[in-house]
N, C-alpha and C positions, 0 to 999 in steps of 0.2 A: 368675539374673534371668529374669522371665515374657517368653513372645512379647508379650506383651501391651506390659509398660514397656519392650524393646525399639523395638517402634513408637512406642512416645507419646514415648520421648526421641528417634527417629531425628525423628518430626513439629512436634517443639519445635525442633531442630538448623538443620532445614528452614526454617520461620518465623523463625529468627532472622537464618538467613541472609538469607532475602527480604527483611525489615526492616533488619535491625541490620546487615549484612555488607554493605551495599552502602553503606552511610556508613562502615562502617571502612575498607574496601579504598580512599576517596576520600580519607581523611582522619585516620589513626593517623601521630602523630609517629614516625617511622620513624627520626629521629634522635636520640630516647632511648629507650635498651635500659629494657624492661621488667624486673623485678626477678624473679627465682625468687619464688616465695610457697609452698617445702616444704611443699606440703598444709594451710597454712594459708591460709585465706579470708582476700578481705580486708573489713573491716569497716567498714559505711556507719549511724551515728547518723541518725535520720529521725525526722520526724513521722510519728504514724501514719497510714497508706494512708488518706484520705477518698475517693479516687477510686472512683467510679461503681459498677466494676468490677473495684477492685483496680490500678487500670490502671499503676502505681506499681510495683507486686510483678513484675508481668508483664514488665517492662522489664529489672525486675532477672533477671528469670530467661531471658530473651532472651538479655541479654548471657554468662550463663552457658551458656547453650547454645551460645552462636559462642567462649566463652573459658573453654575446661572448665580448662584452665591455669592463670586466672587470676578465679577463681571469688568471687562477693560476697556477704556474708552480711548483708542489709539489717535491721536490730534498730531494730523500730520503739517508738517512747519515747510517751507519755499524750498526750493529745488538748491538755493543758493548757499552754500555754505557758512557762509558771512552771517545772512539772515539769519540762520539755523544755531550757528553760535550768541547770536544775540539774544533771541527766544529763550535761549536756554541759559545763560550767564544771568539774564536776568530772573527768573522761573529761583534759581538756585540762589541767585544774590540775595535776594527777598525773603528768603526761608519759605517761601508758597509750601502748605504744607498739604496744597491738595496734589500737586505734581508729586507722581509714586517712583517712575521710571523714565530713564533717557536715555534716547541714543544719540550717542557720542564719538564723531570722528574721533579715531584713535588717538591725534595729537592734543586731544583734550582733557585728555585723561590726567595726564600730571597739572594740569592749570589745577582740577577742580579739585583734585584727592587731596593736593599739597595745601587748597583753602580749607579745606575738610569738608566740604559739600560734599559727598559721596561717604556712601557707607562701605565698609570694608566687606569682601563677601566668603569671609572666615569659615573654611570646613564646607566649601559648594564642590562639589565632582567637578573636576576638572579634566577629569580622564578622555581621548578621545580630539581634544583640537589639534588643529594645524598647528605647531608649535609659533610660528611665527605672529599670527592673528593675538593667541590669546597673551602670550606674553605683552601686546601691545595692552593689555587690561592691567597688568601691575606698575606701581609706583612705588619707588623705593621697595621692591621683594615684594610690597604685600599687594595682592589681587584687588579691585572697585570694580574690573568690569567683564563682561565674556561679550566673544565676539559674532553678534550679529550675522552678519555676513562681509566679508571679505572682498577687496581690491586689489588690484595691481595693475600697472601699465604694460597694455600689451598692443601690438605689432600688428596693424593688418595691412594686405597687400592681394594685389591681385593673383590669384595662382592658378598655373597649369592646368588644364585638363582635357583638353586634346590630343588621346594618344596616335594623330595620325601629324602632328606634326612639331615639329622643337619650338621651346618657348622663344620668346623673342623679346630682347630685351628692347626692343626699339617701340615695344608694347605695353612697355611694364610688367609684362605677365614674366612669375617666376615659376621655378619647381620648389618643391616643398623642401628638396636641400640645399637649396640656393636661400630662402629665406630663411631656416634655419641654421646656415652661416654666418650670418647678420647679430654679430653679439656685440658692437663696442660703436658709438657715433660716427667712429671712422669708416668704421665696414659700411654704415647705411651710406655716410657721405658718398663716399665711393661708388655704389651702389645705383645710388640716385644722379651723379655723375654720368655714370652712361647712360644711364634712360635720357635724361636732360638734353644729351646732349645728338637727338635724333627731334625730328621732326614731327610730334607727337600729339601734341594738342594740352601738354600740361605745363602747366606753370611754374609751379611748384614741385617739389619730390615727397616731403610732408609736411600733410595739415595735422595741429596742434592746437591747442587749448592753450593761448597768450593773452585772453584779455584780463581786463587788471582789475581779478578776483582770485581765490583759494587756487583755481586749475592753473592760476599763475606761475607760483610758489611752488607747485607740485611740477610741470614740465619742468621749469625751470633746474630748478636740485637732480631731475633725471637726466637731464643733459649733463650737469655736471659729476652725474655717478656715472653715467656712462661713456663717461670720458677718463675714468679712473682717478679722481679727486679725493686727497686722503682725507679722512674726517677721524674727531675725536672718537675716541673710544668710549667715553663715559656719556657724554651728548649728542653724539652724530654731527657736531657744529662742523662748519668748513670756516677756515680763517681767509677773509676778501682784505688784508694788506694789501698797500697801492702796487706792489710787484709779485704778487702772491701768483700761485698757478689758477686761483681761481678766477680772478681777476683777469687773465690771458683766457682763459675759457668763455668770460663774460666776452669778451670782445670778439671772438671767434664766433659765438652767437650771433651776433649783431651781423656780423659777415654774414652766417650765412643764409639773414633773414634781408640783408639790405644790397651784396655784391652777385650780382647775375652768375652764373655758371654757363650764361649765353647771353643771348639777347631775349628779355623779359621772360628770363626761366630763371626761378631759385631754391636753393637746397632746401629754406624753410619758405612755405606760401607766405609771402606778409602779410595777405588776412588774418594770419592768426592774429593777430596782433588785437585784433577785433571780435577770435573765433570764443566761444565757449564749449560744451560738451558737442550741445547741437548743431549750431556752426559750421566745426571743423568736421562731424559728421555729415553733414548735407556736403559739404567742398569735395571730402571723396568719392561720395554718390555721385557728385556732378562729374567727375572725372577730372576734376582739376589737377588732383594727385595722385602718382600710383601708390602711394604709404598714408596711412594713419595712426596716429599715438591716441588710444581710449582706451576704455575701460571694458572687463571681460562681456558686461552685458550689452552691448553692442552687434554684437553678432548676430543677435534677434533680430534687428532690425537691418543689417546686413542681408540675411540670408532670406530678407521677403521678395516675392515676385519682382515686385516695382524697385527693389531698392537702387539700381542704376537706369533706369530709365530715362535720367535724364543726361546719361554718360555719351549716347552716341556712338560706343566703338564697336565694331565691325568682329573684333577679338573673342574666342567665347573662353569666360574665366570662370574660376567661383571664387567667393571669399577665403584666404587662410586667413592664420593669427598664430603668431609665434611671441614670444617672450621680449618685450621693449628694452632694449638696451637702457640698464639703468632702472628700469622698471621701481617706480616706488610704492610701498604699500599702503595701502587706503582701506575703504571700509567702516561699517559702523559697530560700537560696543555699547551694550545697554548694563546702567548701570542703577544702581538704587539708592534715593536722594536721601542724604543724612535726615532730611527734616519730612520724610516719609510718616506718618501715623502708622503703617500697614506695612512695614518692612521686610514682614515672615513670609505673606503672600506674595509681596513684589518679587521676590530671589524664585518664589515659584514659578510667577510666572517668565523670568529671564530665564531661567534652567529649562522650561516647553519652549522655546521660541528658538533656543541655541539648541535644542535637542536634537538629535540622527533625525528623527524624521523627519520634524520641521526642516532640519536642513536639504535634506532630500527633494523634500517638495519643492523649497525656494532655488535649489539646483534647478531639477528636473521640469518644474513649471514657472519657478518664477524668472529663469534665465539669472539669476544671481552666481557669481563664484559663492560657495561653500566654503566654513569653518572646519568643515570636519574631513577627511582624506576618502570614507565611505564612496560619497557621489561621485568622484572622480576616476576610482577604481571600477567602479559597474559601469560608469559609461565607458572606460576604456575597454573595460573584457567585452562590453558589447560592440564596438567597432572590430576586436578583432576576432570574432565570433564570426562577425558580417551581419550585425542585427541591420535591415533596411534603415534607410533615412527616412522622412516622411517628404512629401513635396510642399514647394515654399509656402501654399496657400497655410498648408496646415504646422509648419514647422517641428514637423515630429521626430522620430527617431532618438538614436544615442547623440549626444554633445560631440562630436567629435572632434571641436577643442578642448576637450577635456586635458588628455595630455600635456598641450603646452600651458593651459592655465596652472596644472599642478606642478610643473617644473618652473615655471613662475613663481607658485609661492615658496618654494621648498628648494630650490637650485642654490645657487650664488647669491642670489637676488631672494628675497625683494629686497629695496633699497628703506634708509627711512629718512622722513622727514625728523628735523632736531629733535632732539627728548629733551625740552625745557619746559619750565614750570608757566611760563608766559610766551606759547608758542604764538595765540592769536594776536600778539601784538610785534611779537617777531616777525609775523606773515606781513601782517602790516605794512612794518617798517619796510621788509623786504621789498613789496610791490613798490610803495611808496617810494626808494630810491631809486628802481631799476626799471623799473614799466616805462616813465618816461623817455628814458637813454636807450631802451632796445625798441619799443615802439615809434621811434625817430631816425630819419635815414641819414641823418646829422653824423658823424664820427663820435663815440659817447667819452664820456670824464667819468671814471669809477672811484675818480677821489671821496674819500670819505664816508668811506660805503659801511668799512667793519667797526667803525666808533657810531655811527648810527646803530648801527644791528646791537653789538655791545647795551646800548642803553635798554633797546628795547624791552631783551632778556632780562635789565637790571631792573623792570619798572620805571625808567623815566624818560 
C-alpha cells in the first residue's frame, strides 16, 4: 500500500469519525449484537446516486470508514423506476440471502411487507421524521421501513427580480406572490392562459413527466388531486366509473394537452407525452415553457450558469419553486430483507444513513429534500439572517427553497399515490389503459377503465 492511500484512508477514517462517529457512539443499539459479516459486505439495493455530488455514495463510504468490520457495498440499480422495481421484486422473490437492504419507492412498501419479504423494524427510534415520509414506511400500523430521503412535486417558474421594473406577464416572469397563489390546476390553467395568450415564443404553459413509465402514474394522480378528487380514506383509490368526476378530469387533461389555447400554444406541452424527468427538464431550460412540475432536486441544476442558455430571452429572471398543485409524495425508504443473514447490522446501518446528519449532508450537499424538519429550519433562518448565496458556478449558500419544499411536505399536501398491496401492477394497468388515450390527439373512450384497475389491485 502507497504513503499516499495510507493518508487518504487514515483522512476518510477521520471524517467519518467527525461526521458519522459522533451519532454512532450517541446512538448504536448496544443491545443487539451485530453479526460477524466473514469478509463478506453487506449489500444495500439503491436508486442510483442523483445527488449533487455523489453525496449518497459518500455516506456510504463514511460509514465504511468508522465500520471497516462491517463494510457496505451499495449497487446502484437504473434511474428508471420500473427497472428498479424489478431488481428488487426479483432480489426479494428469490429469498437472495446476500441482499441485506433496499431502497424502496414508498408505494412499495405494502406490496412487499404484506408478501413478508421485509423485516419488521420493532423498537428502531423513530423520533425526529417528517411525519409524512416515515409514516409511508408502515403497513398495516407496523413499521418495514424509514425514509431515505423525501419527494414531492414542485412548481418551478420564472421569477422576478428586477426591481427597476414590474413583471410581465407577457414574459412569464412572476413575483414570488403571484406564484405562490397558484394552488389548484385552475389557478395554473388560468395562469398559463395569459401568458399563452401574448406573443412569446412558448408553446406550451407546462412541461411534465407523460411518458409511459412510473412519472406517468405520478403527474397524472396530481392533476387529479389538484383538481380536488375525493379518494378513499383507507387506500387513497379514486373510483374512474364511466360518469365519475374522475373520468371528466381524465378528459380535461387530454384538452389541455391536445386543444390550443391559441394557435400552436398549449396549457400542457404535448411533448410530455414523450418527456421523462430529463426531458421535461431540458423543455424548460429551452424555454419552451414558463412552468415545470419535478422534483425538489432540480433546482441544482436549475440554478447553474448555463442552465437557460439555450432560452434566448432578453428577460432577466431566476428560478423560484413553490409547492405543485396536487403535489404527490415520492422518495425512497430502506428497508431490511426478511431473508437478510445480518439483520442487527442492516437496521444499523438504515438508522446512519436516515440519521440528522446524514440527513443534513444529503440536504445541504447532495441537493436532496430531507426526512427530517432539522435542514429545513437552518436553511430558512439562514435566508432570513441574509446568509450570502454562492454564485452559480459554485452553487453555494442557504437552499432558499427551503421553505416551500417544507410546506410541501407538511401543508395540505403532499398527495399519495394508492396504499394497495399490488401498487406495481396497479401502475401498470394504469399507464396501460390511459397513456394511449391521452398520448393521442384522437378524442379518448375512458370506458372500462375502473374494472381494469379493480383487477389489478385484485391480482388478476
Amino acid at each position: 500500500m502507497s504513503r499516499r492511500t495510507v493518508f487518504e484512508l487514515a483522512g476518510a477514517a477521520v471524517a467519518a469519525g467527525a461526521i458519522g462517529g459522533a451519532y454512532w457512539l450517541g446512538n448504536r443499539e448496544t443491545e443487539r449484537e451485530w453479526e460477524d459479516l466473514d469478509g463478506k459486505p453487506l449489500q444495500l439495493l439503491a436508486a442510483r446516486d442523483d445527488t449533487a455530488n455523489g453525496q449518497r455514495r459518500l455516506l456510504v463510504d463514511q460509514w465504511n470508514a468508522w465500520h471497516g468490520d462491517h463494510p457496505v457495498e451499495m449497487v446502484e440499480l437504473s434511474p428508471i423506476a420500473d427497472l428498479q422495481y424489478s431488481a428488487i421484486h426479483a432480489a426479494l422473490q428469490s429469498e437472495d440471502p446476500d441482499v441485506d437492504v433496499v431502497d424502496l419507492d414508498i408505494p412499495w412498501v405494502a406490496e412487499f411487507a404484506s408478501a413478508g419479504r421485509l423485516e419488521p423494524l420493532d423498537g428502531i427510534d423513530t423520533g425526529g421524521f417528517l411525519e409524512r415520509p416515515l409514516e409511508a414506511g408502515r403497513f398495516e400500523g407496523e413499521l418495514y421501513a424509514l425514509p431515505f430521503n423525501t419527494n414531492v412535486g414542485m412548481l418551478y417558474y420564472r421569477k422576478h427580480i428586477d426591481p427597476e421594473s414590474d413583471p410581465d406577464y407577457r414574459n412569464g416572469v412572476l413575483t414570488e406572490l403571484e406564484a405562490s397563489s397558484i394552488r389548484t390546476w385552475d389557478d395554473l390553467r388560468r395562469t398559463i392562459g395569459w401568458i399563452l395568450r401574448e406573443d412569446n415564443g412558448f408553446t406550451g404553459g407546462i412541461a411534465m413527466q407523460l411518458a409511459s413509465y412510473e412519472g406517468f402514474t405520478v403527474n397524472v394522480w396530481e392533476y387529479l388531486l389538484a383538481n380536488g378528487i375525493d379518494v378513499a380514506d383507507d387506500t387513497g383509490m379514486i373510483g374512474f366509473g364511466p360518469r365519475s368526476d374522475a373520468v371528466g378530469l381524465l378528459e380535461d387533461l387530454w384538452s389541455d394537452l391536445w386543444e390550443p389555447v391559441r394557435q400552436n400554444k398549449w396549457t400542457v406541452l404535448p411533448a410530455a407525452v414523450q418527456h421523462n424527468e430529463d426531458e421535461s427538464l431540458a423543455a424548460f431550460q429551452a424555454g419552451l415553457t414558463p412552468f415545470l412540475r419535478h422534483w425538489p432536486q432540480a433546482i441544482r441544476t436549475l440554478e447553474s450558469c448555463e442552465a437557460f442558455a439555450a432560452a434566448g430571452s432578453d428577460v432577466p429572471f431566476e428560478v423560484g419553486v413553490v409547492p405543485m398543485p396536487g403535489g404527490v409524495l415520492g422518495g425512497g425508504s430502506l428497508a431490511v430483507s426478511a431473508y437478510s443473514k445480518r439483520k442487527n447490522v442492516s437496521r444499523a446501518l438504515i438508522e446512519f444513513l436516515t440519521g440528522p446528519t446524514s440527513q443534513q449532508l444529503l440536504f445541504d450537499r447532495g441537493g436532496f429534500a430531507a426526512t427530517r424538519p432539522e435542514p429545513y429550519f437552518d436553511a430558512m433562518a439562514q435566508v432570513a439572517s441574509g446568509v450570502a448565496d454562492g454564485d452559480c458556478e459554485s452553487i453555494g449558500g442557504p437552499r432558499r427553497e427551503a421553505g416551500a419544499m417544507y410546506e410541501a411536505l407538511t401543508g395540505e399536501g403532499p398527495g399519495q399515490r394508492p396504499e394497495v398491496d399490488r401498487y406495481a401492477q396497479f401502475s401498470y394497468a394504469f399507464r396501460d389503459e390511459l397513456y394511449g388515450r391521452l398520448a393521442n390527439d384522437d378524442a379518448p373512450d375512458f370506458s372500462g377503465l375502473e374494472r381494469r384497475l379493480e383487477r389489478a389491485v385484485e391480482g388478476k
